[in-house]
C-alpha positions as CSV (number, residue, x, y, z in Angstrom):
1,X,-1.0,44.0,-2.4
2,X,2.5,43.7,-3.7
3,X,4.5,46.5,-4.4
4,X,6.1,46.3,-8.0
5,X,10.1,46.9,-8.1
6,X,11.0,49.0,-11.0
7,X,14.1,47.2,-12.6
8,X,17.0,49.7,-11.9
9,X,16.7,48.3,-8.3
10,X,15.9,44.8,-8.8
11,X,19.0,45.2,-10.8
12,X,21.2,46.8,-8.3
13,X,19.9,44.4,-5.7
14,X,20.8,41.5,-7.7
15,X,24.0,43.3,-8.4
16,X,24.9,43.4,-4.7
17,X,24.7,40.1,-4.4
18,X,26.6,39.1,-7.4
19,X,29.2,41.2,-5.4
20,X,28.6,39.1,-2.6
21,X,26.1,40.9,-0.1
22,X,23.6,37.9,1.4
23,X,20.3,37.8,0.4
24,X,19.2,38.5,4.1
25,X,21.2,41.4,4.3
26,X,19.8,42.7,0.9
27,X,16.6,42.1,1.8
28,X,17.1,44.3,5.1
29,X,18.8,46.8,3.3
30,X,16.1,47.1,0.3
31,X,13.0,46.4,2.3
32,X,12.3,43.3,-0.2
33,X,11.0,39.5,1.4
34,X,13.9,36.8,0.5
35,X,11.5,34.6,-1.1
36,X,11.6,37.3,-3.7
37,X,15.0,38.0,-4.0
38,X,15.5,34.2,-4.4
39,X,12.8,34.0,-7.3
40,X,14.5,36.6,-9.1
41,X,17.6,35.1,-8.0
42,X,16.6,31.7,-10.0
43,X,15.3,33.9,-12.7
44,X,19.2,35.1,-13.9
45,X,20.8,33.1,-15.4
46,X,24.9,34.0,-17.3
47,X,24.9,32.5,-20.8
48,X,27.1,29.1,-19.8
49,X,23.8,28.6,-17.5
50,X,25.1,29.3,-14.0
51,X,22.3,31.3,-11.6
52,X,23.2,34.3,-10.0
53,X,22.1,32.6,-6.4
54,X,25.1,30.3,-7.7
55,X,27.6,32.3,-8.6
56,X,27.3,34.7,-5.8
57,X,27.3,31.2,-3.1
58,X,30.6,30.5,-5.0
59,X,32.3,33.8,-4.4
60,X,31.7,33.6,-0.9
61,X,33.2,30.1,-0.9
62,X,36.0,31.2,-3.0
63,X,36.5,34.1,-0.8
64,X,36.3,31.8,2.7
65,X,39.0,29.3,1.2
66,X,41.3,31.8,0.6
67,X,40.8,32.6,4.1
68,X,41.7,29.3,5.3
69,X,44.3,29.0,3.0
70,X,46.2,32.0,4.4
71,X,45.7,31.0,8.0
72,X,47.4,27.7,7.2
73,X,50.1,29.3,5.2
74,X,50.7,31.4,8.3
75,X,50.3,28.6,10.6
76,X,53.0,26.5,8.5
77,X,55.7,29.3,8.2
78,X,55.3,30.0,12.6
79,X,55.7,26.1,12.5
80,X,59.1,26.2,10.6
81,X,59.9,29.3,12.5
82,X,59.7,27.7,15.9
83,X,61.5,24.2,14.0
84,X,64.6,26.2,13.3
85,X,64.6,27.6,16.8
């Protein structure tokens, strides 16, 4: 039978991974199946109509751009380096 989550911790869980924890990782950490996680997931959703599954995918994206932007930032400035000699 399925154990009911009281909704201070389906709230922190969905929380988490607003802040960008992975579902699989919060479902490890809270003993919860994904499948449910997702359907709560699909569930939330901000007043201009954007999930929480969404937002949270776009932080992570966000967050792994800025990433590559750095590297080629770096990358361009030991290029320019090495150019002037």
């Amino acid at each position: 039978m399925p154990r009911h989550t009281d909704q201070s911790t389906k709230n922190e869980i969905l929380s988490a991974i607003k802040d960008g924890l992975s579902v699989a990782d919060a479902a490890i950490k809270y003993t919860k199946p994904t499948q449910t996680i997702y359907a709560w997931l699909r569930g939330q959703v901000d007043n201009i109509g954007t999930s929480a599954l969404e937002v949270a995918k776009l932080r992570r994206e966000n967050t792994e751009l800025k990433e590559i932007i750095g590297w080629l930032t770096l990358e361009k400035r030991r290029g320019e380096k090495n150019h002037r000699g």
